[in-house]
N, C-alpha and C positions, 0 to 999 in steps of 0.2 A: 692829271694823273699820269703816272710814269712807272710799268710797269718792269720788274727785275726780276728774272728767272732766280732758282736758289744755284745755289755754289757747289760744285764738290769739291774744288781743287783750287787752289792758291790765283793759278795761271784765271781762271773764272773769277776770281775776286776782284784779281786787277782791270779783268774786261768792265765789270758791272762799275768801277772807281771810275774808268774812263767815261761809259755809258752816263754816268748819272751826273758827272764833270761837264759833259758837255749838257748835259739837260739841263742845266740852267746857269752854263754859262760861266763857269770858274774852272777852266779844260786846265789850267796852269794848278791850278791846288790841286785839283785831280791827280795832275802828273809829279808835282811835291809829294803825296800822298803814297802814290807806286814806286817813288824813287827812296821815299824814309822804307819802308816796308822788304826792296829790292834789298838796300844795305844791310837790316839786318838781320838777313836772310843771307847775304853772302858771307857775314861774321859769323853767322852758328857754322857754315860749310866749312869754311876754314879751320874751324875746331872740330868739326867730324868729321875729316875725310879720310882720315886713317885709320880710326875705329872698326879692329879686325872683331871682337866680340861684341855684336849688337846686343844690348839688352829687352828685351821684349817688356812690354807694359800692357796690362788689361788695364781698361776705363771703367768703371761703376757709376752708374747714375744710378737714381733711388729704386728705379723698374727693375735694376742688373745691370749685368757688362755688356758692352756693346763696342763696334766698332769694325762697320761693314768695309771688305777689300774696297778700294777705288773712291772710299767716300770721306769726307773731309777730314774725319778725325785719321784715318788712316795717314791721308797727307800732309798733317801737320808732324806725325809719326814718322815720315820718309824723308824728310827735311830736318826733323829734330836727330836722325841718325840711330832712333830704336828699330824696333819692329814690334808691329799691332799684334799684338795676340790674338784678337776677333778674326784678323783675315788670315790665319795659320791653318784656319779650320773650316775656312769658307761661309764664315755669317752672313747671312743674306740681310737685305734693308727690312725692317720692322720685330726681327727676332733679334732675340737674348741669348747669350751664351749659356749653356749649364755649368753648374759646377763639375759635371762630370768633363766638359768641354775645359773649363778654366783648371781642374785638376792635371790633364793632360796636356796643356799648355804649360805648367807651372812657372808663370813669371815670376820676372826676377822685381815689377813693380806693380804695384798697383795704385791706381791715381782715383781718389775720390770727388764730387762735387765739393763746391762752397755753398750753394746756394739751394736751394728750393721756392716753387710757385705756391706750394702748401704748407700750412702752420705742423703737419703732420711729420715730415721728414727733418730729418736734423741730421748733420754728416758727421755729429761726433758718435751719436747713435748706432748710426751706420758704421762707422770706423770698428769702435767693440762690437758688434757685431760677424764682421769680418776675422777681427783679432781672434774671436771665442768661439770658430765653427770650426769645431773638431775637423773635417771633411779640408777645411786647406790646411791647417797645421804643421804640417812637411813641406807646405811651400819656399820655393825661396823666398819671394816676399816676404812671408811673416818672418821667417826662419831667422831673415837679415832687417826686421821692422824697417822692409819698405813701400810705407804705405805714405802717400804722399795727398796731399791736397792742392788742386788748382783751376784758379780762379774759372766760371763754366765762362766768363765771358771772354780767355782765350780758349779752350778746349773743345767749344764747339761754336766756332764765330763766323762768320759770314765777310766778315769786313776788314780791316785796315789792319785790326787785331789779330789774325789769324799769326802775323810775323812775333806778333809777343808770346804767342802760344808755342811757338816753334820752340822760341828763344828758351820758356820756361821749362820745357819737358827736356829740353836739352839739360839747361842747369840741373834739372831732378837728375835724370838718369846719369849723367856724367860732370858732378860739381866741381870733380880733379881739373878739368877745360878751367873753369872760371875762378885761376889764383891769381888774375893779373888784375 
């Protein structure tokens, strides 16, 4: 048994890549591993680093919007070149944003799940839902339908994946980057 702390931040992914590289002895894939991930993580910088208007994005999972300062989805948001709407406003770990929170944020995206543990939630569901609540209506999001869907298994990743999640929120928020 080989036990791994959870992640908040990117720089903690590549620790636990090396940790569990060497716990059984393939340190060299490990470090293949951090080095495909390091690359294109330098490719999204390269396309965001002059990016004077951040766009801000709120996250929805099936509970609400989330996405605590300091904690992964944030740093996949700091790396992608937006800014988290959850930590504008100080979300602490295990609360949800309100709407009156998400109203006063008014982003410019907002990014739903794919996926669910329960036959109950569905994210097209959820989608109209969002679309049809009087209360954001004037948002820019709706305002400019930008409501995006992405995969949960970059948006809230632990692992090697955390660099595709970068790579995707990036594509969403600023698809102008990716004509080449």
């Amino acid at each position: 048994v080989h036990i791994v702390k959870s992640a908040s931040n990117i720089y903690d992914i590549e620790s636990k890549i090396k940790d569990i590289a060497m716990a059984v002895g393939e340190t060299e894939k490990g470090q293949k591993l951090i080095a495909e991930m390091e690359n294109k993580l330098m490719k999204v910088t390269a396309k965001t680093q002059n990016i004077i208007h951040k766009k801000t994005v709120i996250a929805f999972a099936y509970g609400g919007a989330y996405g605590v300062k300091d904690g992964l989805f944030d740093n996949i948001c700091n790396y992608a070149g937006v800014i988290n709407g959850a930590s504008k406003v100080g979300l602490k770990k295990g609360e949800k944003l309100s709407k009156e929170n998400i109203i006063e944020i008014n982003p410019d995206i907002f990014l739903l799940p794919t996926w669910s543990h329960t036959p109950n939630n569905d994210a097209q569901v959820l989608k109209q839902e969002i679309l049809h609540d009087s209360a954001y209506s004037k948002l820019k999001a709706i305002e400019n339908n930008s409501i995006y869907f992405m995969p949960d298994k970059y948006r809230s990743c632990s692992s090697q994946y955390i660099a595709m999640g970068v790579y995707e929120m990036t594509q969403i928020a600023y698809p102008d980057l990716f004509t080449d």
